[in-house]
N, C-alpha and C positions, 0 to 999 in steps of 0.2 A: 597736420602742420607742415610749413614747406620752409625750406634754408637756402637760400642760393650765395654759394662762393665764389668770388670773384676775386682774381686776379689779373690786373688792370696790366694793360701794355705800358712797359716800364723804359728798354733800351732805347727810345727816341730822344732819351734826356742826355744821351753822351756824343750827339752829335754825329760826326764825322768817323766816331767810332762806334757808331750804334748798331752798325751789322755786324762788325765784329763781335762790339757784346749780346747779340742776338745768338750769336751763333756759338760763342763761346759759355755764354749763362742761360739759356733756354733747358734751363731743369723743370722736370713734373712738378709742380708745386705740392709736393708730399703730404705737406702740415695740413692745407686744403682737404688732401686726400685722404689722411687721417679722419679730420673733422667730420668728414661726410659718412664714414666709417662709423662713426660714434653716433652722428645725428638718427643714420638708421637704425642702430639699434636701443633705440628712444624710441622710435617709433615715426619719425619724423622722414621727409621724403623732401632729398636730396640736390643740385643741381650743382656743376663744377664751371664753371667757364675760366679756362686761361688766355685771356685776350694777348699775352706776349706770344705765345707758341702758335697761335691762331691768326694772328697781326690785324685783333677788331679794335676797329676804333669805339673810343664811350660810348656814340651811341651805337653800335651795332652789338654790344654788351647789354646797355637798357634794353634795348627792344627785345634780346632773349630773357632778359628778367625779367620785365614788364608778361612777357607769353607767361611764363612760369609761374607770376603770381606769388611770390614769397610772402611769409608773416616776418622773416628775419632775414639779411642780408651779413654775410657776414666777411672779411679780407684779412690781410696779413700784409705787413713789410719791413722792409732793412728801413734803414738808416738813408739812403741814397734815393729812395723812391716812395719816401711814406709821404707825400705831398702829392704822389699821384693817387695815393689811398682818398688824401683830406679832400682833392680836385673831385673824386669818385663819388665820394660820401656827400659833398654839397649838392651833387647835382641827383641824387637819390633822395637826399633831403626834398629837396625842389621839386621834382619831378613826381617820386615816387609814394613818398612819406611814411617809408618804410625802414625800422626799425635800424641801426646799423651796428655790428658787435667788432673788431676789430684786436688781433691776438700779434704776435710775435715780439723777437727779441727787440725794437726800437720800442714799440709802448709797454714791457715790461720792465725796460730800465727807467723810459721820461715820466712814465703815468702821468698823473695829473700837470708837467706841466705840455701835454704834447694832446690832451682829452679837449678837444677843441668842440663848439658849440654844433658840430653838425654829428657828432660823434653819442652814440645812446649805452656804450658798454665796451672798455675796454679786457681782455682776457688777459692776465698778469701772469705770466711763470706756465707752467706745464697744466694740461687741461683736461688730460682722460681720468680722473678720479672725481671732477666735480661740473664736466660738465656738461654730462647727463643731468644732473639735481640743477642746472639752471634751466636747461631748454625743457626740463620737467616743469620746471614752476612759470616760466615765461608761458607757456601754454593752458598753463590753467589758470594766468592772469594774476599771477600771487606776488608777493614781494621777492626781490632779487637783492635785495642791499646784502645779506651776510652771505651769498655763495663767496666762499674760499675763491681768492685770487682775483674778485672779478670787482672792476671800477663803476662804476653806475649814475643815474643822473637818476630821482626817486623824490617826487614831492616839493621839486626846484632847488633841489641842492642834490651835491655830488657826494656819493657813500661810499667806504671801499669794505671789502671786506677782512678777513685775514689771508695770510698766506698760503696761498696753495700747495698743496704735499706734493711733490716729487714723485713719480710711478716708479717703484722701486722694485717690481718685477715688471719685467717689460714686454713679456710673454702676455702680459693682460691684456696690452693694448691689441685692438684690430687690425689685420691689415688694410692697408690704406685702400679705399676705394676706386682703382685705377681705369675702373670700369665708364667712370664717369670722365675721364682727360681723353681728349683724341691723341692717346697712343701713338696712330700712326704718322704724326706730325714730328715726335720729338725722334732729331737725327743728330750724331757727333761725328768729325773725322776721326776715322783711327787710322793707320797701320795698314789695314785689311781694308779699306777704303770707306766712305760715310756709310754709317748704320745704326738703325733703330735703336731708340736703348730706351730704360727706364734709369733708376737711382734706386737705392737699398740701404736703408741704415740700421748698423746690428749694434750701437752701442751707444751710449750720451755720457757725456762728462769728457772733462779733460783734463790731469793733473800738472800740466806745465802752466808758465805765468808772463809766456810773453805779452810786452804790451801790448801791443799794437790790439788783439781781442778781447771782449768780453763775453766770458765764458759763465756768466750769473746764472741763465739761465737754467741751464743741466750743471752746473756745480763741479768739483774738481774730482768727485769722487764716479769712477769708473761702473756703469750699469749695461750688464750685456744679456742681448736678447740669446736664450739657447740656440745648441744650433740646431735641433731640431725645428724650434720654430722658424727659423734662418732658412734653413733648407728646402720645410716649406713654402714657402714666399718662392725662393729660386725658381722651385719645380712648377707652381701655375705660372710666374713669368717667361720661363723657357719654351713649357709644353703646353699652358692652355693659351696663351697669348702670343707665342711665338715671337718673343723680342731674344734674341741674343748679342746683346753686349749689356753690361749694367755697369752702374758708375757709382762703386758704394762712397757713402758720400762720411765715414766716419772721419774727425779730426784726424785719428792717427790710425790708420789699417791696419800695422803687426804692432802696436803694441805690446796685446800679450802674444807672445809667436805662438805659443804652443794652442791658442784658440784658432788661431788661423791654419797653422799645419793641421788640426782636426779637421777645418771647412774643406781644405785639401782631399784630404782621404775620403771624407763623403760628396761631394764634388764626384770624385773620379770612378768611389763603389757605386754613384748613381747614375753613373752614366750621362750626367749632363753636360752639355755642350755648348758655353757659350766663351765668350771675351771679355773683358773685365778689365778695370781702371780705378785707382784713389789714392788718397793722398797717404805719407808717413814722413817721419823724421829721418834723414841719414844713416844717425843712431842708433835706430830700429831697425837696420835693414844689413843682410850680410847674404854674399855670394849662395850658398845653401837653399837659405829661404826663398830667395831671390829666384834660382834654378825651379824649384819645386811650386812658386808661386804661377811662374808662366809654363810650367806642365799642364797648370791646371786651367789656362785662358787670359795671364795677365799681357797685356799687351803694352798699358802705359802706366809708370806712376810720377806722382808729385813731390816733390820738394820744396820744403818753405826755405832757402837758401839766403834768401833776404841781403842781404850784403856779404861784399869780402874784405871786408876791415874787422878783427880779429878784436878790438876794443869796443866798437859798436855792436858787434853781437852777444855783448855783455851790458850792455847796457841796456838792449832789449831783452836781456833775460831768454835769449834764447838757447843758451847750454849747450849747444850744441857747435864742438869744432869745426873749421872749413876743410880739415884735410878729412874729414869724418864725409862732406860732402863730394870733394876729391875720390874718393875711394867708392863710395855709391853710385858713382856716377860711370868711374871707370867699370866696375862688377854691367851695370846696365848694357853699355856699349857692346859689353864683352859677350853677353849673354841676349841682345836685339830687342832690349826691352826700350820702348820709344820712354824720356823723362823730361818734365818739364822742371823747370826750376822757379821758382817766383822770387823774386828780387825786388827792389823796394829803393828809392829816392828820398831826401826828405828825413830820413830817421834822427831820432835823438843824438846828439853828437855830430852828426855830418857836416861837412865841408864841402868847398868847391874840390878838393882833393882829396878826402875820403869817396865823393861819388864817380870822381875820376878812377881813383883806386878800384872801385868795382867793374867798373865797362869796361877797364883795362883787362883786367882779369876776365871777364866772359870772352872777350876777345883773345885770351890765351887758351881760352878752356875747349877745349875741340871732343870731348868726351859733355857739353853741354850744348846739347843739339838744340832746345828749344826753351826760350824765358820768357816772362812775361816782365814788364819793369813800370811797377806803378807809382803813386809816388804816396805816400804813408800820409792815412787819412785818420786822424783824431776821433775816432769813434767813441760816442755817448757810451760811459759805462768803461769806459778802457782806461789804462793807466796813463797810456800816449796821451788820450784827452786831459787828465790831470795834469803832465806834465805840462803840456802847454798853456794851459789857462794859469797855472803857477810859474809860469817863463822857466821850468828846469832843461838844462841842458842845452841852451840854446834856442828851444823854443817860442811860439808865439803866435797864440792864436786868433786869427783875423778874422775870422769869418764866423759865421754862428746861421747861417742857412742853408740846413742839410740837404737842399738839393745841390748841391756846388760839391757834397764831402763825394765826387768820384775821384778815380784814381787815373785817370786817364783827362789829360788837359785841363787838367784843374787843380789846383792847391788852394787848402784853407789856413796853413800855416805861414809863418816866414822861421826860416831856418839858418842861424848863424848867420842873420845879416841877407841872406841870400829870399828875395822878397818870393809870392806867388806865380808872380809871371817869371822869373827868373828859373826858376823850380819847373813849371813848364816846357821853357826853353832846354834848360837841360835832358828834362824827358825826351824831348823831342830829339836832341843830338845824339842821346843815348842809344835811342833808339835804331836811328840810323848807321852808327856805328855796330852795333850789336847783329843788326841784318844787314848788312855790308859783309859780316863771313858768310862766306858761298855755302858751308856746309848746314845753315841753318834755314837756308829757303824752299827746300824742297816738303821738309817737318813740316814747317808754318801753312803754305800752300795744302799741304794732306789734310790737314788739324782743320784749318777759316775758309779754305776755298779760293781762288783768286777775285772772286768779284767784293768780296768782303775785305778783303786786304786793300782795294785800289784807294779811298777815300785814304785812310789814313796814310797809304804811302804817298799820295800825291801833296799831303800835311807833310809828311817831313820832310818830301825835296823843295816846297818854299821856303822851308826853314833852311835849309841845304844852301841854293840859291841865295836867303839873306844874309849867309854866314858867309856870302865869296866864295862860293865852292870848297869851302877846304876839306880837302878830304881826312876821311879816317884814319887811325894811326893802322896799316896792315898787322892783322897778325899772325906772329910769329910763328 
């Protein structure tokens, strides 16, 4: 039996900012990589296509299916691109009439209402404990209605099963089959200049409750792969694949420190040698660690910074103080470790003067080299989407077609009076004010390239222009 995975070219849907996000979100598609992992050790023979990292259009993706001859076709996606899934699935319907299974965090939260008629199996929750026991029974032509987790269409009606268990040693799962992605496509700016990398994930769960995510999927409770099994992954990505830089993709990186100071010291007893990047809280991060992290190859990390209004990051539940990111940001600087900050428009509570409040502040903050400023999207499954659909806090949600929920030239909310396209426009001034500091273009430039930055900068100087030039407040 044969499985082809497809992951459909996604960044053309953002436009003017679609090489930015090429270039910015052009991650291995793991979970893919995963699945193909599992299918061969079923017994089942594999096929990976990432049409985004490869830049194939639909049909240049059938006609590699169509060669390969699948019994099952199976995709994955967010929230923001699962209609290039339904666009995908129609036309395999059409064409091909081949089977389609369909897994991640958007149809594990919408299930049944997002299980659309060209759709033969959706995959609900986490999938290495069952499913094996489906592409077992799908192969011998058996009934599929009670595999755990999984949605189904069985006799012209739709069956679900129960809930799928959680993998709760995470040592069981396989490594992802990386063997199957062209590798040598996937590139990031760093620091040290563009370089091949993959992604690595050593842990699932997350115990905070900001809104804006939904975390249902891996659940609140913290599951970490050993690090021997960690380390192995490292050492064939290092030394039999030869990628050195990796971009571990955990919510929070040092949460627990002292799991990470271990990764440290075996890292360095092994002799391995690469670069390394991901994301953590403020909170979690202190001069020390910080030192002893880029001994070992850290080069960049992330901050959810989201706003600097001291009342709104209470009301996103984000716990975490600004002088907290103050202080991480300074350690960074201090120590040449490249940070990005992520920041956010639009939030619960906000104002024309609460988002003034923030640009003001990036533009004082000269220890924040480099932000992203999106503008807060009501994600299915999140508390943000709750609030909005219940008008808390000023919200109000206008939109209900998740191809528009991106974070870059598009608003699905109205916030405090302040409509979608207003929301927009502010991103857009924001923006320009924000790279208007000279000390943030050289980062930006290293990071997207200059041919990837021109669409969108040539967006904000029409906005520039429709404002009458006024220019940005200098800062201080």
């Amino acid at each position: 039996m044969k499985i082809s995975l497809l992951f459909p070219a996604w960044c053309g849907s953002f436009g003017i900012y679609s090489r930015v996000a090429h270039k910015a979100s052009s991650f291995p598609p793991l979970n893919l990589a995963l699945i193909a992992a599992l299918a061969r050790q079923t017994g089942w023979e594999a096929q990976l296509v990432d049409a985004e990292v490869e830049q194939l259009s639909d049909d240049a993706v059938l006609r590699r299916v169509r060669q390969f001859g699948p019994d099952l076709i199976g995709m994955t996606a967010t929230t923001p691109f699962f209609h290039r899934v339904e666009e995908m699935a129609r036309r395999i319907k059409a064409e091909l009439n081949v089977p389609v299974i369909v897994g991640g965090q958007h149809v594990s939260i919408l299930a049944e209402q997002a299980f659309a008629e060209c759709f033969d199996y959706f995959f609900l929750g986490e999938s290495e404990r069952t499913l094996p026991d489906f592409l077992g029974r799908f192969a011998r032509g058996e009934s599929v209605g009670a595999v755990p987790g999984l949605l189904a269409r069985e006799n012209g009606r739709v069956v679900r099963g129960p809930p799928a268990p959680r993998l709760e040693n995470l040592d069981e799962a396989p490594l992802p089959a990386r063997d199957l992605l062209r590798n040598d496509l996937y590139f990031v700016g760093t620091p040290q200049g563009r370089q091949n990398y993959t992604s690595l994930q050593m842990t699932r769960g997350c115990p905070f409750r900001c809104v804006y995510c939904a975390n249902d999927l891996y659940g609140k409770r913290i599951r970490r792969r050993s690090l021997a099994n960690v380390l192995a992954e490292l050492e064939w990505i290092v030394r039999t694949q030869g990628i050195h830089h990796v971009y571990f993709i955990d919510d929070t990186l040092t949460l627990d420190r002292k799991y990470v100071l271990d990764l440290c010291d075996e890292i360095e007893r092994r002799g391995l040698k690469f670069t390394f990047e991901g994301s953590t809280r403020a909170n979690c991060w202190d001069e020390e660690l910080a030192a002893r992290l880029k001994s070992c190859g850290l080069v960049r990390i992330s901050f959810g910074l989201e706003t600097a209004v001291p009342e709104i990051l209470k009301l996103i539940q984000k716990d975490v103080s600004l002088e907290a990111y103050v202080a991480a940001n300074r350690i960074n600087n201090r120590l040449g470790i490249e940070t990005i900050n992520s920041v956010m428009l639009g939030l619960p509570g906000d104002t024309r003067e609460t988002i003034k409040q923030t640009v003001d502040f990036l533009c004082r903050a000269r220890d924040i080299q480099h932000t992203t400023y999106g503008i807060a999207i009501p994600y299915p499954g999140t508390e943000l989407h709750r609030m909005a659909e219940n008008g808390l806090h000023g919200l109000r949600l206008i939109e209900r077609d998740f191809s528009k929920y991106q974070r870059y030239a598009s608003s699905v909310m109205e916030v405090n009076g302040m409509s979608p396209d207003e929301l927009v426009r502010l991103q857009r001034a924001g923006l320009r004010r924000i790279y208007s500091c000279w000390w943030r273009i050289v980062p930006l430039i290293r990071r997207m390239g200059v041919l990837a930055l021109i669409p969108p900068f040539v967006d904000i100087m029409r906005s520039w222009i429709a404002s009458g030039f006024r220019p940005p407040r200098p800062a201080p």
